[in-house]
N, CA, C and O atoms as a GROMACS GRO file, in nm:
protein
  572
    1UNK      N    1  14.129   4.064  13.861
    1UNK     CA    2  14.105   4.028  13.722
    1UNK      C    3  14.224   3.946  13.673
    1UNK      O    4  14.324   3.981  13.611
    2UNK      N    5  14.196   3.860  13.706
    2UNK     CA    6  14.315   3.758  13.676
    2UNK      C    7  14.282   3.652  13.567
    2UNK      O    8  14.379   3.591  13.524
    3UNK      N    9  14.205   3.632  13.535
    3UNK     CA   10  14.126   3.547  13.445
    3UNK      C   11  14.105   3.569  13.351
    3UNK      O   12  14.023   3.660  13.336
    4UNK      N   13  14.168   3.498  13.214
    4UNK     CA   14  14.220   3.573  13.067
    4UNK      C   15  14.012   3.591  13.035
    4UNK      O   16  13.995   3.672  12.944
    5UNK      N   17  13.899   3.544  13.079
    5UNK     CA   18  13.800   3.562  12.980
    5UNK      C   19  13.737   3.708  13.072
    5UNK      O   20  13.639   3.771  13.033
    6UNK      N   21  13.815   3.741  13.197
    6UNK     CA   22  13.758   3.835  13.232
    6UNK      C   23  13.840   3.997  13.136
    6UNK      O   24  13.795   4.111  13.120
    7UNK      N   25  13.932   3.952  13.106
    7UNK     CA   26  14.015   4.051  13.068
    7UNK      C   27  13.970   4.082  12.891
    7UNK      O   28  13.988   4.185  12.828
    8UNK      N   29  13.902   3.943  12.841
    8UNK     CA   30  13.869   3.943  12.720
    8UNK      C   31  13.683   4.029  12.769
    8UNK      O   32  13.651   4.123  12.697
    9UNK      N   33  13.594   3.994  12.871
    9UNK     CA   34  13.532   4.086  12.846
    9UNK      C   35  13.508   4.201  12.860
    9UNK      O   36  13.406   4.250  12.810
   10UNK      N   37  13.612   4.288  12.946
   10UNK     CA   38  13.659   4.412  13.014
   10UNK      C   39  13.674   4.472  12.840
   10UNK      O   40  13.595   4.548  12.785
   11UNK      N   41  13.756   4.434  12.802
   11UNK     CA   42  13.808   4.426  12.646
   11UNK      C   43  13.675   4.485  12.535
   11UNK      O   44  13.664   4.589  12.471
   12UNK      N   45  13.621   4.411  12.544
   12UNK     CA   46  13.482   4.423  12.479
   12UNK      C   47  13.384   4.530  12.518
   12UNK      O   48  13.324   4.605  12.441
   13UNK      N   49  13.377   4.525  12.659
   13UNK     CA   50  13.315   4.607  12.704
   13UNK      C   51  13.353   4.784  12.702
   13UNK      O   52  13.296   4.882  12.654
   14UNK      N   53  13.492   4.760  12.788
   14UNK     CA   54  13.565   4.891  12.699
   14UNK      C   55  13.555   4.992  12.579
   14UNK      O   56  13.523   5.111  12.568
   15UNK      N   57  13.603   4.873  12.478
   15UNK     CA   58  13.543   4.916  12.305
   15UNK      C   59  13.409   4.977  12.304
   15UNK      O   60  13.381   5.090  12.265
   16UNK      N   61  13.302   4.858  12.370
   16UNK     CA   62  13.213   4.936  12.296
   16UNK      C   63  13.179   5.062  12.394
   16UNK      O   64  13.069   5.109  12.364
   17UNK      N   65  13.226   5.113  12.474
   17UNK     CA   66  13.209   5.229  12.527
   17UNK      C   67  13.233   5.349  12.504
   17UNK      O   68  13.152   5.441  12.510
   18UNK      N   69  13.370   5.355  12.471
   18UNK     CA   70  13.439   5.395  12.446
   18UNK      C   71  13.413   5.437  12.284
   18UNK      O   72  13.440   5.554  12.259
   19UNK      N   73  13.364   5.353  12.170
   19UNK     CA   74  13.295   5.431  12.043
   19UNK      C   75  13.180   5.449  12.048
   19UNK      O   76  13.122   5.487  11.946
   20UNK      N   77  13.098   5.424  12.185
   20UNK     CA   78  12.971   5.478  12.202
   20UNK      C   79  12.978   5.650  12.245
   20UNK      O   80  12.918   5.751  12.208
   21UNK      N   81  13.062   5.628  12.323
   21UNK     CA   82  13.106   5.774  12.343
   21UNK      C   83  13.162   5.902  12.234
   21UNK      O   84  13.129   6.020  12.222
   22UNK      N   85  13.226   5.846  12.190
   22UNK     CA   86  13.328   5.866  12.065
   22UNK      C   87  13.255   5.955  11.967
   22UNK      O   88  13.262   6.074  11.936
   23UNK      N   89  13.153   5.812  11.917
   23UNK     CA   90  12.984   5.886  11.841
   23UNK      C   91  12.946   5.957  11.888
   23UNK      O   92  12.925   6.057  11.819
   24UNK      N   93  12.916   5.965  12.006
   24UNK     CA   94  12.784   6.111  12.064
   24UNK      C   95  12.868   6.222  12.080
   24UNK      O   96  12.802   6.325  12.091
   25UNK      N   97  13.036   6.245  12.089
   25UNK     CA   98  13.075   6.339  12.134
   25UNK      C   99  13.093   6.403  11.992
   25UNK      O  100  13.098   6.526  11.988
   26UNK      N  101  13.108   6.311  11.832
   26UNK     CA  102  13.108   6.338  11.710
   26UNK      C  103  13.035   6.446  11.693
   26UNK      O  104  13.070   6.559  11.660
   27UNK      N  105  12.904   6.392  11.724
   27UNK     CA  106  12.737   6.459  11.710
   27UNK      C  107  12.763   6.583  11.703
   27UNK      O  108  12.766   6.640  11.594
   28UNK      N  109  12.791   6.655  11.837
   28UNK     CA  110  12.829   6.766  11.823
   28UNK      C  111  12.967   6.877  11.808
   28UNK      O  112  13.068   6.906  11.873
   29UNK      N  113  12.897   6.919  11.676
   29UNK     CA  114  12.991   7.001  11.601
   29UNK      C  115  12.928   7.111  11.512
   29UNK      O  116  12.830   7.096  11.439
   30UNK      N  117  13.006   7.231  11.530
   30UNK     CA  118  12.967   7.321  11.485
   30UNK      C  119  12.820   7.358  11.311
   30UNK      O  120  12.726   7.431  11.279
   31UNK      N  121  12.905   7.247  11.263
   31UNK     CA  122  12.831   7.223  11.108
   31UNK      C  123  12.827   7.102  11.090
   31UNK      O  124  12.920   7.022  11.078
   32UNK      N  125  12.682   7.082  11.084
   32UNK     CA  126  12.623   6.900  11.091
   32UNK      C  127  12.640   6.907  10.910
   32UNK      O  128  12.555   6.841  10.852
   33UNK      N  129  12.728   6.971  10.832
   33UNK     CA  130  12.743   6.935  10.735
   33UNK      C  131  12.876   6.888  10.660
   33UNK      O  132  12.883   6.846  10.545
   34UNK      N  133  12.998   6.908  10.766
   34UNK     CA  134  13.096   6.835  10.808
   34UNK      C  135  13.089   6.671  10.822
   34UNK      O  136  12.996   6.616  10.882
   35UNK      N  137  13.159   6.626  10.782
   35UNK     CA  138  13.206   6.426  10.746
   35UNK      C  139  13.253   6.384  10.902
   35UNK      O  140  13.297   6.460  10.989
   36UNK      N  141  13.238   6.299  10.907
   36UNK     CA  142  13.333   6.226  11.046
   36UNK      C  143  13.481   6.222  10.938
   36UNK      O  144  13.590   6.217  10.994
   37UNK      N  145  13.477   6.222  10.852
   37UNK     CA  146  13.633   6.230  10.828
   37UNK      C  147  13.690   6.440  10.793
   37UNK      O  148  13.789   6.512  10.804
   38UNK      N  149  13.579   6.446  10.761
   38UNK     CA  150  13.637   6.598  10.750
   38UNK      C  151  13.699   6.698  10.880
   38UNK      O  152  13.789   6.782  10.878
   39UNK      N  153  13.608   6.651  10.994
   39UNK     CA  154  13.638   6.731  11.172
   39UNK      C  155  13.766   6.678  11.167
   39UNK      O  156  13.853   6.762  11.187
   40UNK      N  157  13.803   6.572  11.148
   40UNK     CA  158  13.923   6.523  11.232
   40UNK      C  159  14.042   6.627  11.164
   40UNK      O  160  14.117   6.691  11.237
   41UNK      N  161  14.047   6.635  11.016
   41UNK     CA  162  14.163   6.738  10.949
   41UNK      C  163  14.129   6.850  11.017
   41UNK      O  164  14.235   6.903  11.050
   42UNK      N  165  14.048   6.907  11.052
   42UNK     CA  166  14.008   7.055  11.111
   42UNK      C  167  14.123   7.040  11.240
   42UNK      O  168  14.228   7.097  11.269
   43UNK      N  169  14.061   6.958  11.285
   43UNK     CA  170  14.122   6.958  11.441
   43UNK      C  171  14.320   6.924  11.408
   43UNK      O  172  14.399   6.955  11.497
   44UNK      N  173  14.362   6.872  11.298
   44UNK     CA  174  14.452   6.847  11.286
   44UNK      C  175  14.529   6.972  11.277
   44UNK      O  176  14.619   6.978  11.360
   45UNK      N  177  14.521   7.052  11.215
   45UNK     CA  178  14.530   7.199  11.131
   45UNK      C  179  14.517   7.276  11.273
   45UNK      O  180  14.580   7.382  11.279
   46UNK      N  181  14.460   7.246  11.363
   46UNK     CA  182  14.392   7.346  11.478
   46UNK      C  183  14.527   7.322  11.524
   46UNK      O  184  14.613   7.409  11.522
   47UNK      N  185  14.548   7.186  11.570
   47UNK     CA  186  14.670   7.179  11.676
   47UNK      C  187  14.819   7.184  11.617
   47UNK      O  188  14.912   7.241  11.674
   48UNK      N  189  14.829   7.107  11.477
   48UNK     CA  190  14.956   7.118  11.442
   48UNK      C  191  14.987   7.235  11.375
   48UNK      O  192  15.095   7.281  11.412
   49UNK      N  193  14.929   7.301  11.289
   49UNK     CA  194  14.942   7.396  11.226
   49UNK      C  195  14.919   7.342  11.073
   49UNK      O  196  14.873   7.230  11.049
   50UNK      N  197  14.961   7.444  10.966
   50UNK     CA  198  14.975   7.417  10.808
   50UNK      C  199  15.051   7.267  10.775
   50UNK      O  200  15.165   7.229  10.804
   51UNK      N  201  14.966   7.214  10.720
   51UNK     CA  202  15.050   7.041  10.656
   51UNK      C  203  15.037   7.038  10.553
   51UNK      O  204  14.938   7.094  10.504
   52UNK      N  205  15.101   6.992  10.499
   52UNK     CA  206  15.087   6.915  10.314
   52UNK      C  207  14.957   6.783  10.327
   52UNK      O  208  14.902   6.724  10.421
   53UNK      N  209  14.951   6.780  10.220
   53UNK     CA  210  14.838   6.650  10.125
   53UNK      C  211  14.906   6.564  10.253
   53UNK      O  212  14.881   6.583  10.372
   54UNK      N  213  14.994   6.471  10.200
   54UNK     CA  214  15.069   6.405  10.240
   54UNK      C  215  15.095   6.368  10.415
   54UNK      O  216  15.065   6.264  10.475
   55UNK      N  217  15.165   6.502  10.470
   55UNK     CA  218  15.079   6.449  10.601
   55UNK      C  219  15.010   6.467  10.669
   55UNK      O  220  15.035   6.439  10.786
   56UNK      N  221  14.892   6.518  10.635
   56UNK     CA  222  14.752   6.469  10.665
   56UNK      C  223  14.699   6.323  10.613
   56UNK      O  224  14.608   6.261  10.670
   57UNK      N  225  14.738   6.297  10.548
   57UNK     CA  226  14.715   6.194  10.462
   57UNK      C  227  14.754   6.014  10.573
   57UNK      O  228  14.677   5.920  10.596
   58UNK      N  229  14.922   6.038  10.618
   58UNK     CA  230  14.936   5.981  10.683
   58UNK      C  231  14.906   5.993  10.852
   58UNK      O  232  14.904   5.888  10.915
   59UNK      N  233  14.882   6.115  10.920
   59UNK     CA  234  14.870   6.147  11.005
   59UNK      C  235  14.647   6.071  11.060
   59UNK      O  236  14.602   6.027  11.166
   60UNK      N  237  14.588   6.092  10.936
   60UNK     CA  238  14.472   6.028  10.922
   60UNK      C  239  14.455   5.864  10.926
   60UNK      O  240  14.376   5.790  10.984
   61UNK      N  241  14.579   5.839  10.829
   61UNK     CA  242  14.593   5.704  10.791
   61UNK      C  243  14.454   5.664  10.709
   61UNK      O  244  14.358   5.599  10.750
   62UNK      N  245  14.481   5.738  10.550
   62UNK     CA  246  14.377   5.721  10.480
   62UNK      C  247  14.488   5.737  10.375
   62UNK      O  248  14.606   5.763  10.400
   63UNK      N  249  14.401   5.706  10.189
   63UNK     CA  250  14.496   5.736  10.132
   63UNK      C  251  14.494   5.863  10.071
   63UNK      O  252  14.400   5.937  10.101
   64UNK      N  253  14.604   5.915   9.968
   64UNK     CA  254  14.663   6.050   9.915
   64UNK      C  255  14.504   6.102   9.866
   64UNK      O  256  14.450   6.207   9.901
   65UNK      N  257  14.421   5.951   9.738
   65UNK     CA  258  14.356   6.060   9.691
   65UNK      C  259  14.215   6.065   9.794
   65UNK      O  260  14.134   6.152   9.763
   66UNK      N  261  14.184   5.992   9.895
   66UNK     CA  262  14.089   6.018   9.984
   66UNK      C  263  14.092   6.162  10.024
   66UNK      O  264  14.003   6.241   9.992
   67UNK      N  265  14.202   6.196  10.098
   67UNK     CA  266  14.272   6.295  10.169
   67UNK      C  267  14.235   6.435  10.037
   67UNK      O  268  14.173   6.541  10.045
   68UNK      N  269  14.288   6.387   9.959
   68UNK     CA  270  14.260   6.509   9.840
   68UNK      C  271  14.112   6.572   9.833
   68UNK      O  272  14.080   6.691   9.836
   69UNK      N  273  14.019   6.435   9.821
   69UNK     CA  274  13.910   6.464   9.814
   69UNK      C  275  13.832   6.561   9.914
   69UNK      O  276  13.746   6.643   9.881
   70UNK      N  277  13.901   6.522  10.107
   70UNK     CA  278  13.832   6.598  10.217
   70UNK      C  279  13.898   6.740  10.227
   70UNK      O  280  13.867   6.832  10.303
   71UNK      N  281  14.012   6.735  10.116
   71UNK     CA  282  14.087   6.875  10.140
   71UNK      C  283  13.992   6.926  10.064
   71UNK      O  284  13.908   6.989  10.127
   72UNK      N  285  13.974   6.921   9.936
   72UNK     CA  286  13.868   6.977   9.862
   72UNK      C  287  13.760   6.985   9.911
   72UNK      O  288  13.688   7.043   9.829
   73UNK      N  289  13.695   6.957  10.014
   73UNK     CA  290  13.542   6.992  10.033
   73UNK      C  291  13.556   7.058  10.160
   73UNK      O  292  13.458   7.114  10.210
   74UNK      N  293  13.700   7.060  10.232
   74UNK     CA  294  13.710   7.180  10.324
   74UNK      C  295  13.708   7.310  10.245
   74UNK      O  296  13.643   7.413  10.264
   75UNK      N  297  13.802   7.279  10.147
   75UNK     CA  298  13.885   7.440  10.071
   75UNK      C  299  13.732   7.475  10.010
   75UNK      O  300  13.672   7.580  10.033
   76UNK      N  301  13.695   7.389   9.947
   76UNK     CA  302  13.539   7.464   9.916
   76UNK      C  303  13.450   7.526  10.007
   76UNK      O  304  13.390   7.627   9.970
   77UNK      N  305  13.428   7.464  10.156
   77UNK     CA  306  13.352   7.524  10.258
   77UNK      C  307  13.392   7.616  10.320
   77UNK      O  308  13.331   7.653  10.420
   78UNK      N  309  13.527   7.691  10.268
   78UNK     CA  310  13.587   7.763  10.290
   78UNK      C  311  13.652   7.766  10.443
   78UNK      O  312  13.670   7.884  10.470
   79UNK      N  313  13.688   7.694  10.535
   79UNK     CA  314  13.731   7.603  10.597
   79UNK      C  315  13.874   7.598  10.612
   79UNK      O  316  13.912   7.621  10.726
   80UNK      N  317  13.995   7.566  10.497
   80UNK     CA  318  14.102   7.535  10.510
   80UNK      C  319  14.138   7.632  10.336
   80UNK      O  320  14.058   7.662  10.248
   81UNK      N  321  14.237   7.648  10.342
   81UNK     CA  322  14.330   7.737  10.247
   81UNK      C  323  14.465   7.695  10.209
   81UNK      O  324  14.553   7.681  10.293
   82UNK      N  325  14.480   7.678  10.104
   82UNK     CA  326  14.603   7.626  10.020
   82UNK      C  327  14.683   7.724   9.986
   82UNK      O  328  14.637   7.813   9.915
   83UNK      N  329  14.815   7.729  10.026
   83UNK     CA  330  14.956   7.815  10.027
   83UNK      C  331  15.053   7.756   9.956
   83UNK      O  332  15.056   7.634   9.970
   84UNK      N  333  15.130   7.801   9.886
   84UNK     CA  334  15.301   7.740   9.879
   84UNK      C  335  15.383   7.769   9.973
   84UNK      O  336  15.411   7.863  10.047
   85UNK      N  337  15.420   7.645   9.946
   85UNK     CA  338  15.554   7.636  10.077
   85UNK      C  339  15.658   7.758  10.045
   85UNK      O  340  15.712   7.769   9.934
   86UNK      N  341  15.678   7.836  10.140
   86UNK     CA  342  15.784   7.904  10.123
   86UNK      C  343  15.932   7.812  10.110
   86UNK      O  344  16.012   7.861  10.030
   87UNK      N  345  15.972   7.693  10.176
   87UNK     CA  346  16.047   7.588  10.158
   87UNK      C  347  16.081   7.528  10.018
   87UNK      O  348  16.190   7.514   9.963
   88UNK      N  349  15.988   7.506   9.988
   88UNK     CA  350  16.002   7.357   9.855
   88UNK      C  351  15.842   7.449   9.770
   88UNK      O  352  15.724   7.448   9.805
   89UNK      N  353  15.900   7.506   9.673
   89UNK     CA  354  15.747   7.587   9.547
   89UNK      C  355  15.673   7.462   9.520
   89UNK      O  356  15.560   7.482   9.476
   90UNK      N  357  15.703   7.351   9.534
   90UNK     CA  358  15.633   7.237   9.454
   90UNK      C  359  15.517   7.170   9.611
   90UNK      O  360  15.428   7.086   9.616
   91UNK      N  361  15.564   7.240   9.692
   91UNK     CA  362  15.455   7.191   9.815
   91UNK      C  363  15.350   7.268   9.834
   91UNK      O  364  15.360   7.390   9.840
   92UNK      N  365  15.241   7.206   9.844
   92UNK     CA  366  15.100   7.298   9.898
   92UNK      C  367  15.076   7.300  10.022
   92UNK      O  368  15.025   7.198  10.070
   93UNK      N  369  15.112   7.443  10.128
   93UNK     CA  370  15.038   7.353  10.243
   93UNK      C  371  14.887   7.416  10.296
   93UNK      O  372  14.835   7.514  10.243
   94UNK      N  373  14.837   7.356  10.390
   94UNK     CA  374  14.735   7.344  10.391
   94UNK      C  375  14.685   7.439  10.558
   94UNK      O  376  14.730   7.411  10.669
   95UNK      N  377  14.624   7.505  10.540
   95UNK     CA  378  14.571   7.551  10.691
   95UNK      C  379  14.438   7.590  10.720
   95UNK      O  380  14.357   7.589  10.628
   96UNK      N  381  14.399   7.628  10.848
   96UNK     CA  382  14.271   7.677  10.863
   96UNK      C  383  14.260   7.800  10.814
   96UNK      O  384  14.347   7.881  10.847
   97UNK      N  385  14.173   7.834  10.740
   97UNK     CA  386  14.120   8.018  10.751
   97UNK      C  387  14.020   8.018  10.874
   97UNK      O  388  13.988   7.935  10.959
   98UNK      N  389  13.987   8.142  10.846
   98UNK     CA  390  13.963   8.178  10.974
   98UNK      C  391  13.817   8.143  11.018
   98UNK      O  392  13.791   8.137  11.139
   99UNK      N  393  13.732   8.122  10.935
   99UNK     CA  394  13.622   7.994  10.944
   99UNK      C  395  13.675   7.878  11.002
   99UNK      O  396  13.650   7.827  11.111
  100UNK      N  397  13.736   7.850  10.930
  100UNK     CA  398  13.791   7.686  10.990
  100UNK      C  399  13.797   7.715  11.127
  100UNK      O  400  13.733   7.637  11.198
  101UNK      N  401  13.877   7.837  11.205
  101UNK     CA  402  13.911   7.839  11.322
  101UNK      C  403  13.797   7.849  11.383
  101UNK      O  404  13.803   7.802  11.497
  102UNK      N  405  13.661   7.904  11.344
  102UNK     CA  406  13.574   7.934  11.441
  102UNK      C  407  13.510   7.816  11.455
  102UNK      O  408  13.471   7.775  11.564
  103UNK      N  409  13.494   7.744  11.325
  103UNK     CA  410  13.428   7.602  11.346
  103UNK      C  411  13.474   7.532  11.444
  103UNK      O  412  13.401   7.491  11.534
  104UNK      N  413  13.620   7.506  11.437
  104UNK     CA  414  13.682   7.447  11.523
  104UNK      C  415  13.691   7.494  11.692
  104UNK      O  416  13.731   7.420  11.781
  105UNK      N  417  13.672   7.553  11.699
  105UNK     CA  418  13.635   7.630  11.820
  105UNK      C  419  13.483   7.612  11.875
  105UNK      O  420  13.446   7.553  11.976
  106UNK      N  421  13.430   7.661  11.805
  106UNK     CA  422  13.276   7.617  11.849
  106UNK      C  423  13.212   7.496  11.832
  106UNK      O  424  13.093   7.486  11.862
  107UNK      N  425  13.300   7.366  11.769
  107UNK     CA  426  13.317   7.262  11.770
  107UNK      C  427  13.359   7.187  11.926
  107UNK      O  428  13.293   7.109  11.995
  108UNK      N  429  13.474   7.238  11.946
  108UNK     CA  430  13.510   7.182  12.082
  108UNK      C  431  13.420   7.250  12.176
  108UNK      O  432  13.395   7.174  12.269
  109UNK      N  433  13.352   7.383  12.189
  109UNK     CA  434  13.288   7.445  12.292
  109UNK      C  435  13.170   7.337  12.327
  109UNK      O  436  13.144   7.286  12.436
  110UNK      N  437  13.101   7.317  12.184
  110UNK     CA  438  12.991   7.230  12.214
  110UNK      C  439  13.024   7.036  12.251
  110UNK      O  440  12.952   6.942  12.284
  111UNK      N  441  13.147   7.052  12.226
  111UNK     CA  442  13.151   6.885  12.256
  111UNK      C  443  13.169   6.939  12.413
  111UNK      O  444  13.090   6.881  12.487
  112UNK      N  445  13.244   7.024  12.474
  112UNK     CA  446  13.311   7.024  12.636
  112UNK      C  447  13.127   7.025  12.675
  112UNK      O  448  13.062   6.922  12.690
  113UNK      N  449  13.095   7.103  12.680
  113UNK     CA  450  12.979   7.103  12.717
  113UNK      C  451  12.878   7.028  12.723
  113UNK      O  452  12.816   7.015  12.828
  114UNK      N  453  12.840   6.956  12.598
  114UNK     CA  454  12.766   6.811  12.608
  114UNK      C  455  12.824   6.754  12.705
  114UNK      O  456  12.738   6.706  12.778
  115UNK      N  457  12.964   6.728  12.756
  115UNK     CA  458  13.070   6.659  12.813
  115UNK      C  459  13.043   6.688  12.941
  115UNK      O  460  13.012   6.608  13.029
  116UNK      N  461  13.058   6.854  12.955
  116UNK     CA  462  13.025   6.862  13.152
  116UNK      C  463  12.871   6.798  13.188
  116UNK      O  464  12.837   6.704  13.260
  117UNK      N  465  12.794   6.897  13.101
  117UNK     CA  466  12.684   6.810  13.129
  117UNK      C  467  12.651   6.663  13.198
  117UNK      O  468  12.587   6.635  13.299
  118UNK      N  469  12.708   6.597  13.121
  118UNK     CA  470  12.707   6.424  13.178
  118UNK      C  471  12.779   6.433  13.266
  118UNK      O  472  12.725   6.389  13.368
  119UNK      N  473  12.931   6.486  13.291
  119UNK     CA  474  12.988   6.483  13.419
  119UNK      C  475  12.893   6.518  13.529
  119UNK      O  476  12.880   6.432  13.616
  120UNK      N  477  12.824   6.626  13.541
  120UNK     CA  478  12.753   6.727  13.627
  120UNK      C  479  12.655   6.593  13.686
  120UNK      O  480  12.606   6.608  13.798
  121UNK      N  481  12.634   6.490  13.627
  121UNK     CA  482  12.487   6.387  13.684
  121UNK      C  483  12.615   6.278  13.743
  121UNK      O  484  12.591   6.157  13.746
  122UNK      N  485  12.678   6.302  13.765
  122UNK     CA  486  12.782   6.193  13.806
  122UNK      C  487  12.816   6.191  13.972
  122UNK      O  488  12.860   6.301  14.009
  123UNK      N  489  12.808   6.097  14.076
  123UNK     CA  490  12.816   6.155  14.179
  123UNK      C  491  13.020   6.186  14.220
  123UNK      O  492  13.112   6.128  14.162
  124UNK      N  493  13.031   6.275  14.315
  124UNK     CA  494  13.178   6.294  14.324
  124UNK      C  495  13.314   6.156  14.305
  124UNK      O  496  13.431   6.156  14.266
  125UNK      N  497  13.232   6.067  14.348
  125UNK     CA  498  13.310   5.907  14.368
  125UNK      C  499  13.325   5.878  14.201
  125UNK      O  500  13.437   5.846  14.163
  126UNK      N  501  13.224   5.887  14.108
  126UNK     CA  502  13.218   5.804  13.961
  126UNK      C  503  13.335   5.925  13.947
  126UNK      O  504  13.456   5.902  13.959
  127UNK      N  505  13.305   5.995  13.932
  127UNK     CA  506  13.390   6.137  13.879
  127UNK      C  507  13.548   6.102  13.916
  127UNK      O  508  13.628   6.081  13.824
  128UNK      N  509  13.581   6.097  14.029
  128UNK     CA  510  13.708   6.052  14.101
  128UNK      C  511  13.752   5.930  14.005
  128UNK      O  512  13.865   5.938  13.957
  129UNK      N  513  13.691   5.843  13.980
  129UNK     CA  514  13.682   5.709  13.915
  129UNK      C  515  13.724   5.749  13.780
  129UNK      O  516  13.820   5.687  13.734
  130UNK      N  517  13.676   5.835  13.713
  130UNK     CA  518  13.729   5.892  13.555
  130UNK      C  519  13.838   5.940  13.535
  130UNK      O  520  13.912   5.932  13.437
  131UNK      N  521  13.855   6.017  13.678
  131UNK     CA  522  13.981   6.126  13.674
  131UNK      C  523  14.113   6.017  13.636
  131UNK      O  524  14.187   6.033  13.539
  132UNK      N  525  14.123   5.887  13.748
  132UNK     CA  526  14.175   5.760  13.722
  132UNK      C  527  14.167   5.720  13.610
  132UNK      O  528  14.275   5.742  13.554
  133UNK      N  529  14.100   5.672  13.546
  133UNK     CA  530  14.055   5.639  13.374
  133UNK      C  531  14.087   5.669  13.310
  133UNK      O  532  14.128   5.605  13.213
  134UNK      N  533  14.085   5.842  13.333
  134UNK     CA  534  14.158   5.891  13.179
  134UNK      C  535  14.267   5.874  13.162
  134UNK      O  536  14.304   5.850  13.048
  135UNK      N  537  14.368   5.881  13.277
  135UNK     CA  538  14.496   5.850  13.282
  135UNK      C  539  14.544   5.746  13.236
  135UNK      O  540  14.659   5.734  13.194
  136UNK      N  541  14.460   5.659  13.241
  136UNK     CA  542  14.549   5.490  13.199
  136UNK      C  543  14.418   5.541  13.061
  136UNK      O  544  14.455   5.658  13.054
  137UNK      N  545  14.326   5.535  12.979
  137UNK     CA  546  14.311   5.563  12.884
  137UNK      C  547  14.403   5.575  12.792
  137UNK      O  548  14.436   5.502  12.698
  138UNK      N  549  14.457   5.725  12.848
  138UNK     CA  550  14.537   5.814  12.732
  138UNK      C  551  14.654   5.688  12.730
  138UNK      O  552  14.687   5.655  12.617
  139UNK      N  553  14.704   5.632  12.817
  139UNK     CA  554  14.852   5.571  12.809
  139UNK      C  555  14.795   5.466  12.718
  139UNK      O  556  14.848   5.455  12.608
  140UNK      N  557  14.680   5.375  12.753
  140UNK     CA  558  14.643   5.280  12.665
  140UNK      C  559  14.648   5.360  12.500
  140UNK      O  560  14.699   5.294  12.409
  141UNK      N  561  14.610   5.458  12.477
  141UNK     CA  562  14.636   5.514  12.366
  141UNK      C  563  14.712   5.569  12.258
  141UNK      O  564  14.687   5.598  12.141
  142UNK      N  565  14.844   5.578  12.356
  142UNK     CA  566  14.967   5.660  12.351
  142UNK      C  567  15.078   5.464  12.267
  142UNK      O  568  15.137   5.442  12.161
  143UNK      N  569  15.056   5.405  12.355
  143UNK     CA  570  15.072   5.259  12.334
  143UNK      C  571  15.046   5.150  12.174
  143UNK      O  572  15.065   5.029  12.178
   0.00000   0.00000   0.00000
């Protein structure tokens, strides 16, 4: 692949795979009444722990009062829970309750699974071929 229009359609092709995938792995999630912007704070909260407005806010790369708005319709779905900072009284932070955790949990159960599934129709060689992929993926991502 030496040829800048092959690399421009690898490029293309990539993308759209890659948010074709992206979408269907969205699909499934615990509560089809969850936002494509609301899962992603769940999952944020899952891995980092309690955050402020703020960085979730930047960690999303959306703005303060967007962010306000998906905190509010978690804290309403009862979902995520608002604390004071033991640090700074003037900070709110933000975490899963214990809903949130199960969503989030049975969120990822059902994406792995949609996921093996398609692996499972794959012959051992494509599979080998991904294992490769993901690796330069993630770095393309990390980048």
């Amino acid at each position: 692949m030496t040829d800048e229009r092959d690399i421009h359609d690898l490029s293309s092709e990539l993308r759209a795979s890659v948010i074709r995938l992206a979408r269907r792995l969205r699909a499934e999630k615990a509560d089809d009444g969850l936002t494509d912007g609301q899962t992603p704070v769940l999952g944020v909260l899952a891995v980092r722990g309690a955050q402020t407005l703020s960085q979730l806010s930047e960690i999303e790369r959306v703005t303060l009062p967007s962010m306000n708005r998906t905190v509010g319709a978690l804290v309403a779905a009862g979902y995520v829970e608002r604390h004071p900072s033991t640090e700074d009284r003037r900070k709110v932070l933000l975490s899963l309750s214990a809903a949130g955790q199960d969503v989030v949990r049975e969120t990822r159960r059902r994406r792995d699974e949609w996921l093996c599934g398609r692996l499972e129709t794959l012959t051992p060689a494509q599979r080998c071929a991904l294992v490769e992929a993901a690796a330069v993926l993630q770095g393309l991502a990390e980048n």
